[in-house]
C-alpha positions as CSV (number, residue, x, y, z in Angstrom):
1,X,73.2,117.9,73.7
2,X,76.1,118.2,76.2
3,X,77.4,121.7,76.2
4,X,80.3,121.0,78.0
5,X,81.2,118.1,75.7
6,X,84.6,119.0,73.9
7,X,85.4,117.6,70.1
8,X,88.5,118.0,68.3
9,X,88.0,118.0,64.4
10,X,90.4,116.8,62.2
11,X,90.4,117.5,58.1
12,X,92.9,119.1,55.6
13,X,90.0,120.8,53.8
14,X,89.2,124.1,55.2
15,X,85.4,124.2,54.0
16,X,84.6,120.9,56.5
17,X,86.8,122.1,59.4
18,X,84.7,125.2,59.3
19,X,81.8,123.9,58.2
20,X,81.8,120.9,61.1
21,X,83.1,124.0,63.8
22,X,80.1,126.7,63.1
23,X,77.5,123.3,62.9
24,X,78.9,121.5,66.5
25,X,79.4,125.2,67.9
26,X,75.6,125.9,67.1
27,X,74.8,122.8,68.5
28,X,76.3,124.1,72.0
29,X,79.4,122.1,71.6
30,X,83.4,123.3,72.6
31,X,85.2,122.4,69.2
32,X,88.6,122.8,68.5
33,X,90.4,122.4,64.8
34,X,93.3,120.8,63.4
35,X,94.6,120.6,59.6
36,X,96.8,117.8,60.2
37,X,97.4,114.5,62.1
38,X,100.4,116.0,63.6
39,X,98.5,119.5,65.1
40,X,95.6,116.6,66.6
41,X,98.6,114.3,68.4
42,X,99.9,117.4,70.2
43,X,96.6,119.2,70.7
44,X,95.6,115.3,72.1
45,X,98.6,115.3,74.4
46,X,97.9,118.8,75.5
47,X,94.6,118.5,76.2
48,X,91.4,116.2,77.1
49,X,88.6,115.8,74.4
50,X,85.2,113.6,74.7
51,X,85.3,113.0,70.9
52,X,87.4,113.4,68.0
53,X,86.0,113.4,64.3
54,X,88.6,112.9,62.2
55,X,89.2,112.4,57.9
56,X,90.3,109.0,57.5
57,X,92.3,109.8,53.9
58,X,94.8,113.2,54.5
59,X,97.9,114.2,52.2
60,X,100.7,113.3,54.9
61,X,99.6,111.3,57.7
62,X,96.2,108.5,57.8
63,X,93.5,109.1,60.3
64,X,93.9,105.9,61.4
65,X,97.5,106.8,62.9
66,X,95.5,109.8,65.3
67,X,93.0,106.5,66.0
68,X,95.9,104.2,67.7
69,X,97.3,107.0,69.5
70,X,94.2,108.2,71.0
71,X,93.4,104.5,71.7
72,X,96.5,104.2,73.2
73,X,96.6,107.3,75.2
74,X,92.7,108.0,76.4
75,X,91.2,105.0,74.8
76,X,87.8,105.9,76.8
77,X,88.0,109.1,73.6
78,X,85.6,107.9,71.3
79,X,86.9,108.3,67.6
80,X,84.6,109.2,64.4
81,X,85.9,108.7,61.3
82,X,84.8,110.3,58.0
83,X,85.6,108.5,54.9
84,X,84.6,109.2,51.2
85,X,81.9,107.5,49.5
86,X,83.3,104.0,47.8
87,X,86.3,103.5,50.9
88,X,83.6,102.3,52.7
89,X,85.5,99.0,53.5
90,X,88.4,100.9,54.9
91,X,86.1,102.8,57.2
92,X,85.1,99.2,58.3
93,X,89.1,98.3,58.6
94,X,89.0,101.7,61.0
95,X,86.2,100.0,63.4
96,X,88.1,97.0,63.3
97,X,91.2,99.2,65.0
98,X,89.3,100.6,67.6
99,X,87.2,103.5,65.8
100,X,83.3,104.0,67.3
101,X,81.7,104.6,64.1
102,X,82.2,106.1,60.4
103,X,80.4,108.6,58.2
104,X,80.3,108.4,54.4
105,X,80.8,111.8,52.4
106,X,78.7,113.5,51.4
107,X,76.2,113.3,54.4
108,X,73.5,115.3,56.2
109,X,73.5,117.2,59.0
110,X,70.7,115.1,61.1
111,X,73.2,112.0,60.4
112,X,76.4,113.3,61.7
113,X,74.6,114.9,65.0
114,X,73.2,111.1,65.4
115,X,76.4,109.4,65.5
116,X,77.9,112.0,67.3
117,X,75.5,111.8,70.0
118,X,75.4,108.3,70.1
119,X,78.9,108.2,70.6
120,X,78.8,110.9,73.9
121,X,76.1,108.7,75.0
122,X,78.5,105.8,75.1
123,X,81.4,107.2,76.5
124,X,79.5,109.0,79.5
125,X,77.5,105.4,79.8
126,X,81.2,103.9,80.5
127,X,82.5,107.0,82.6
128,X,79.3,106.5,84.8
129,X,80.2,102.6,84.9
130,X,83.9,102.9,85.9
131,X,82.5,105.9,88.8
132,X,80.2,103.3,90.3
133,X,82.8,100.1,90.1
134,X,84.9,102.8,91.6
135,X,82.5,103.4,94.2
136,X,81.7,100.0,94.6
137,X,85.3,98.7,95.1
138,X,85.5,101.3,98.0
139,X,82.0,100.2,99.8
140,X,83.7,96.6,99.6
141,X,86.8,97.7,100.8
142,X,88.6,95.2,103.1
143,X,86.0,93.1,103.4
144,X,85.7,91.3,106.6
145,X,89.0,92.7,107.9
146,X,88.5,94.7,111.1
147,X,90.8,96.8,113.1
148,X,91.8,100.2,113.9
149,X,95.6,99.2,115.3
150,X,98.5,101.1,114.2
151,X,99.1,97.6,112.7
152,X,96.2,97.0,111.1
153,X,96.5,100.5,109.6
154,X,100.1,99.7,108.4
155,X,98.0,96.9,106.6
156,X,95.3,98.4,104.8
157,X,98.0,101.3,103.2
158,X,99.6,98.5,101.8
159,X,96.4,96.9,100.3
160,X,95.7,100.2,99.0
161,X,98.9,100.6,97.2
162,X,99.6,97.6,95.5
163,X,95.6,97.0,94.1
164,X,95.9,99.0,91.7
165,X,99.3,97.4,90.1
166,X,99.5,94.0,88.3
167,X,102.5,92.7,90.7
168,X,102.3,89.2,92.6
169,X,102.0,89.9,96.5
170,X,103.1,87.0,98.9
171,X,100.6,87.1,102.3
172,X,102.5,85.9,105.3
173,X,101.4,85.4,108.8
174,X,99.9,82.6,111.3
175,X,96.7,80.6,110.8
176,X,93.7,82.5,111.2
177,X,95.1,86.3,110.8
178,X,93.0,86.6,107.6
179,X,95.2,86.2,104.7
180,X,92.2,85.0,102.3
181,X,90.8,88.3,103.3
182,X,93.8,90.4,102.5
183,X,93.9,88.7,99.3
184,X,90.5,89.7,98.4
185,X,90.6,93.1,99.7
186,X,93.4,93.1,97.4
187,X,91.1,91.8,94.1
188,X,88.3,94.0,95.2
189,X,90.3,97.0,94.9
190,X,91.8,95.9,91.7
191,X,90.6,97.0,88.3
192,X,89.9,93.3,88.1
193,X,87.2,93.6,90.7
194,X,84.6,92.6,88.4
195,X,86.6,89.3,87.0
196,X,86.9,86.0,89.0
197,X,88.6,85.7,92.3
198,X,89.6,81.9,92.6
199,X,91.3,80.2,95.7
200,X,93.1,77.2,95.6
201,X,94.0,75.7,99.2
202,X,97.6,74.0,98.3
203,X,97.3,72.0,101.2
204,X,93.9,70.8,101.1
205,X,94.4,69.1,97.5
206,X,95.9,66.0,97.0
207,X,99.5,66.4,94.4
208,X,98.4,64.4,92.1
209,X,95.1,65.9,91.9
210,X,96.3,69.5,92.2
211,X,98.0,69.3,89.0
212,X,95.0,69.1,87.1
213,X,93.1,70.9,89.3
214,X,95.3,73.9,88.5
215,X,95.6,73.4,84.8
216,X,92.8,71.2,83.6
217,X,93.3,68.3,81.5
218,X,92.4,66.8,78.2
219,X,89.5,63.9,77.8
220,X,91.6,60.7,78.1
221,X,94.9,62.1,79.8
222,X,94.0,59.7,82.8
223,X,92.2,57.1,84.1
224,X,88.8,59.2,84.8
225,X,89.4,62.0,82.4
226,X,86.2,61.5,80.4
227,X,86.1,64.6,79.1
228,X,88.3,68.4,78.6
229,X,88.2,70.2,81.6
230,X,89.7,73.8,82.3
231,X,91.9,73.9,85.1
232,X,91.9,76.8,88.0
233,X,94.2,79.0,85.7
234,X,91.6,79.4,82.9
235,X,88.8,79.8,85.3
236,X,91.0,83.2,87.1
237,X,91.6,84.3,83.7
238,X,92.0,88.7,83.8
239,X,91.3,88.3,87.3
240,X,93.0,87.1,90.6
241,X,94.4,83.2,91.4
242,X,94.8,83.1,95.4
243,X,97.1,79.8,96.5
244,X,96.3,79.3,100.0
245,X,99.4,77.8,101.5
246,X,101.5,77.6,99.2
247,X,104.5,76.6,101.2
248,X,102.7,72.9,100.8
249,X,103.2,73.0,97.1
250,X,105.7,69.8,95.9
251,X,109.1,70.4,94.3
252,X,107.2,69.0,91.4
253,X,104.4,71.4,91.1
254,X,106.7,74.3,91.8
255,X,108.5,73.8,88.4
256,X,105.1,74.0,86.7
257,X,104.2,77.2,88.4
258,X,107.0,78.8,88.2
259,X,106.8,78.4,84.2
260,X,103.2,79.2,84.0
261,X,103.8,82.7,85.9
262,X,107.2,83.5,83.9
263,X,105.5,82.5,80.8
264,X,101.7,83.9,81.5
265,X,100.4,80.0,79.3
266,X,99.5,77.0,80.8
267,X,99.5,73.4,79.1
268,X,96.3,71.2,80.4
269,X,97.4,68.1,81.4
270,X,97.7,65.3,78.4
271,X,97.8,68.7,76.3
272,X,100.2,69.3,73.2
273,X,99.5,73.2,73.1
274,X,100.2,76.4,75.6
275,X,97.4,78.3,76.6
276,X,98.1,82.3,77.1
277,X,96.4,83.4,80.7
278,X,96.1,87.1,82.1
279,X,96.0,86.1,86.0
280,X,97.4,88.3,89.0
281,X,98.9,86.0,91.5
282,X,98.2,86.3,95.0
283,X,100.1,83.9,97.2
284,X,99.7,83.0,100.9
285,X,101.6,80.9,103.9
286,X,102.2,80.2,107.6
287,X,105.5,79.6,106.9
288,X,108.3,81.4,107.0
289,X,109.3,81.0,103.2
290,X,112.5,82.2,102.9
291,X,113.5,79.5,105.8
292,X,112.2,77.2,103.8
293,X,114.4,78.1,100.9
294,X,117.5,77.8,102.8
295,X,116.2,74.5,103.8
296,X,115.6,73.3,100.6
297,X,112.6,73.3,100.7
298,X,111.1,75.8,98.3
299,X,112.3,77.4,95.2
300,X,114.3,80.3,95.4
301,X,113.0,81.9,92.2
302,X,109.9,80.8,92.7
303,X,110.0,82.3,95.8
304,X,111.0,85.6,94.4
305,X,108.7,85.6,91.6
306,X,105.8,85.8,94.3
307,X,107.6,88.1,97.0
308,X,107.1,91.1,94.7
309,X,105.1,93.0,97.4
310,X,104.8,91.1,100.9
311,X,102.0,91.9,103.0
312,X,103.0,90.9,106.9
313,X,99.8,90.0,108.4
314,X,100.8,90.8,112.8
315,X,99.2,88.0,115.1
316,X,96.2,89.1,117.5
317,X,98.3,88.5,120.3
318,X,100.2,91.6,118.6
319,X,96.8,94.1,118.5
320,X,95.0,93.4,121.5
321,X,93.5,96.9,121.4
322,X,91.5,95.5,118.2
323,X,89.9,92.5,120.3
324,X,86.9,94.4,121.4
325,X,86.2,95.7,117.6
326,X,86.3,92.2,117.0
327,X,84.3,90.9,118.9
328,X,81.4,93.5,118.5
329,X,81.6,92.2,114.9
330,X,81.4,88.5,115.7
331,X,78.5,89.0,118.3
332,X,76.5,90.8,115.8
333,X,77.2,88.5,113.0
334,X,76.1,85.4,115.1
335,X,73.5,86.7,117.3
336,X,71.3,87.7,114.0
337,X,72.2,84.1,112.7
338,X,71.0,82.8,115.7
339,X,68.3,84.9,116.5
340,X,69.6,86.8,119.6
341,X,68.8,90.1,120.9
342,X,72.7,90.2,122.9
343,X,74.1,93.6,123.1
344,X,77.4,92.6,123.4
345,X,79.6,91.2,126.0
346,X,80.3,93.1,129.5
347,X,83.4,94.3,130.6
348,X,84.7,91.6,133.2
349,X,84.6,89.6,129.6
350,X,85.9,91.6,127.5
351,X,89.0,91.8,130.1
352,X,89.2,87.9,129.6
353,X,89.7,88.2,125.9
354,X,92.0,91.0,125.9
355,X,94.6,89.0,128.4
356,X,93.7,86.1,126.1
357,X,97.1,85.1,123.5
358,X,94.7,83.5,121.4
359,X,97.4,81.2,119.5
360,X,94.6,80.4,116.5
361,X,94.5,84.3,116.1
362,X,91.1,86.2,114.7
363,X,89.9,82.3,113.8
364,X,89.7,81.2,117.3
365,X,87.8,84.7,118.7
366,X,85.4,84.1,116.0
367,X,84.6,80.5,117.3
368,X,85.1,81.9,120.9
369,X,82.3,84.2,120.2
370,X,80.1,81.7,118.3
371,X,80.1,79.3,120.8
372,X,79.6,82.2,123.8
373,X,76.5,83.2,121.9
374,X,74.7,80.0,121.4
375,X,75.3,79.5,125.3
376,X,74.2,82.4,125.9
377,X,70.3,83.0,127.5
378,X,70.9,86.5,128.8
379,X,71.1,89.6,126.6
380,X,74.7,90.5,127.1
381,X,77.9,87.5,127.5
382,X,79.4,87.3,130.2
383,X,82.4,86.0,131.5
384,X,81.0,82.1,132.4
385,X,80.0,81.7,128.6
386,X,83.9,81.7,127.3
387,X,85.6,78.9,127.1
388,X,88.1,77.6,130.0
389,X,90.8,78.0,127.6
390,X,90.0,81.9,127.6
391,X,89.5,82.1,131.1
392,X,93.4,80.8,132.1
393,X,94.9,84.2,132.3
394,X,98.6,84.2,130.7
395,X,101.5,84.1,132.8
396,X,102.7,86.8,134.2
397,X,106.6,86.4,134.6
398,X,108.3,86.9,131.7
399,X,110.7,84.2,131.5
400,X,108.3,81.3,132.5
401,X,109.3,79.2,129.1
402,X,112.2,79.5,126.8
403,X,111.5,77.6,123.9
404,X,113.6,75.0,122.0
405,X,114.9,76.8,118.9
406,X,115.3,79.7,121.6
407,X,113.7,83.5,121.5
408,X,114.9,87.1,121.0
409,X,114.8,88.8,124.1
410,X,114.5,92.5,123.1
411,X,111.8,91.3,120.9
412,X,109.9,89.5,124.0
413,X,110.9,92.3,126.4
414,X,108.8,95.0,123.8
415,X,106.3,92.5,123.2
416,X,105.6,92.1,127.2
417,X,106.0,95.6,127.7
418,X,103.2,96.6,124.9
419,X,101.0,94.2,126.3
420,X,101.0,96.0,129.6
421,X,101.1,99.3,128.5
422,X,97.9,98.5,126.0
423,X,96.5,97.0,129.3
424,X,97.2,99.9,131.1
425,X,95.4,102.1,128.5
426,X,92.4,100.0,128.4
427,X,92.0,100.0,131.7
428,X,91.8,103.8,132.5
429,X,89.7,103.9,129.4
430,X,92.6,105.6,127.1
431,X,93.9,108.5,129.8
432,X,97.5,108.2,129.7
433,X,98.4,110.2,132.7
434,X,95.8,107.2,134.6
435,X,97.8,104.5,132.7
436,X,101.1,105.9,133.6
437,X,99.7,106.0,137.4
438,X,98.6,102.2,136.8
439,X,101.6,100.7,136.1
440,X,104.1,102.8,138.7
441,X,105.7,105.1,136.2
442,X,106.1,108.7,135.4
443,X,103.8,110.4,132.8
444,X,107.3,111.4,131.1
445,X,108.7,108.3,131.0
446,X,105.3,106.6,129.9
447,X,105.1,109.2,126.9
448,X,108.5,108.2,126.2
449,X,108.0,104.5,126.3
450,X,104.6,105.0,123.5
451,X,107.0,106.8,121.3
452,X,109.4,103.8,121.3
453,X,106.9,101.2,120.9
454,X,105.1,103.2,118.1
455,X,101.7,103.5,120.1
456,X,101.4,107.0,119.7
457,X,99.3,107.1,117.4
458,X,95.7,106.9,118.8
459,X,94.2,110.2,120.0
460,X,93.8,108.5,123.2
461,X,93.8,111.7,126.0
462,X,96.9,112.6,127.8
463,X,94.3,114.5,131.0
């Protein structure tokens, strides 16, 4: 027995309150006593209880009115109810509602300390089960995502904060900055960690394929369709349904998302009936969505029935202080697929990555890396095994192209200066007063210049 273990009793006969108290007190139990069902609903509201025992038949107010609003409140409580002999059905009706078991007046002692145990035994077994799902979402946390950038930070408080909630979250950023990953970052932190996580690439699928492939179809809706199948929708069901570019979705299919999300049912294909679905959407693009609104493009509600929460994803080219962390990972990863003791890459490569814009974003380092390793014979990369597209260093001048739809020049002018300054600090190793003297600037003005560029916030050493 649990001494700790707290149990409210509920019963409008004195003799079995006090009765049940001195028996569960005895048996090293905390037990607290109510007459009525309106004492237990505010000593539940006031307080936290493993158990609660409870008459099923009282003068003003059922036990089965305390059992939905402990079920609705704690419903981890497990609730006993005790019923007289010959309502025996009604005790069942009780279980039916949510109650954990019933005992049958008059019993024995050895019967009500079994069910009561057996009941504590469950409800610590599920406490134990939630603590280690707990502990298991945070060992999986973010996944594959890697980065310790102010950024990338910026990024993972975000993940953190809309996990927990049931609202759609629209991904944005360019190919190969780890939007799938977000997304399941997002579902592994979810309470529906343990339910399905299905991606559907939008742009992969052909339209008159994706239909079905989203919400199944019925034996004989089409040429082919020998037999019911269960679309995408019913496969995510109480978990998480990522659409990978979902800026490629038709005008057509948009309709029949937007309905399904609004309506939370989906009709299979060649189908008469609605099926209900519980499925957190998680959307992602390269595009720019709400250009492609104004253009005409993309739904406006639509749109704004998936940018509930949007989750910026910054290029590479943006976190260049994150390229090394990178890579580490990616050397480690291939060189034990491969079979290569490599330590890593040296620093006269590591420089080349860092000045590297890499346009295909964390994508492209990855097969940067993959290729460097299987090249490699030594036990560190060097600069030779990258790729000549790596090895072109970036221009230098600032305005050496202007493209076509034109730029923003503050935005380029910070951009260029945060390149230089990130330089700067990599180069002296993270001493600012060195970086300062780098790039011909007083330690003042250098402070000043982090503080405007938000780049303060490493505990990089001002000596």
């Amino acid at each position: 027995m649990n001494e700790r273990s707290r149990i409210l009793v509920v019963d409008d006969e004195l003799s079995m309150r006090e009765f049940l108290e001195m028996f569960f007190r005895r048996e090293g139990y905390d037990v607290t006593t109510c007459d009525s069902v309106d004492e237990a609903l505010l000593a539940v509201e006031s307080d936290d209880f493993d158990l609660v025992i409870t008459d099923l038949q009282m003068p003003e107010r059922s036990g089965l009115e305390l059992l939905a609003a402990v079920r609705e409140g704690t419903p981890e409580t497990p609730v006993v109810m005790i019923t007289a002999f010959g309502t025996t059905e009604t005790a069942i009706a009780a279980m039916k509602q949510g109650a954990q078991d019933y005992i049958t007046k008059p019993f024995k002692l050895d019967e009500i300390a079994v069910v009561v145990e057996k009941a504590l035994e469950k409800k610590n077994l599920a406490s134990e089960n939630r603590r280690l799902r707990t502990q298991l979402r945070s060992q999986r946390r973010h996944r594959s995502l890697i980065g310790n950038s102010g950024a990338m930070q910026r990024v993972y408080d975000l993940i953190a904060q809309v996990a927990e909630t049931k609202t759609n979250v629209l991904i944005q950023g360019e190919s190969g900055t780890g939007k799938e990953l977000v997304a399941r970052a997002i579902h592994d932190q979810s309470d529906r960690s343990e339910k399905p996580f299905v991606a559907v690439n939008c742009a992969a699928i052909p339209d008159n394929l994706l239909e079905s492939e989203l919400f199944g179809h019925v034996k004989g809706a089409f040429t082919g369709a020998v037999q019911n199948k269960p679309g995408l929708f019913e496969t995510a069901d109480d978990g998480t349904l990522f659409f990978d570019e979902i800026g490629e979705l038709s005008p057509a299919l948009q309709v029949k998302l937007l309905r399904a999300i609004q309506d939370k049912s989906i009709r299979r294909v060649g189908g008469t009936g609605d099926q209900r679905v519980d499925v957190r959407i998680v959307a992602a693009t390269n595009r720019r969505l709400e250009e492609e609104v104004v253009a005409g493009r993309f739904r406006e509600d639509l749109y704004y029935r998936l940018n509930v929460i949007e989750i910026v994803l910054p290029p590479l080219r943006e976190r260049p202080e994150d390229v090394p962390l990178l890579v580490h990972h990616f050397v480690e990863k291939y060189a034990d697929e491969l079979g290569k003791p490599l330590s890593g890459c040296n620093e006269e490569a590591i420089d080349a990555l860092m000045d590297h814009d890499f346009p295909g974003n964390v994508r492209e380092l990855e097969n940067v890396i993959e290729r460097a390793v299987a090249l490699t014979r030594e036990s560190e990369i060097r600069r030779d095994a990258l790729p000549p597209s790596v090895l072109r260093r970036k221009e230098s001048t600032l305005a050496s192209r202007i493209p076509s739809e034109g730029l923003d020049l503050d935005q380029t002018l910070n951009a260029f200066e945060r390149s230089l300054i990130l330089e700067a600090l990599q180069r002296s190793g993270g001493v600012k007063k060195r970086a300062a003297q780098l790039l011909g600037i007083s330690f003042r003005s250098f402070r000043y210049r982090l503080d405007k560029l938000g780049l303060d916030e490493s505990p990089a050493g001002d000596a």
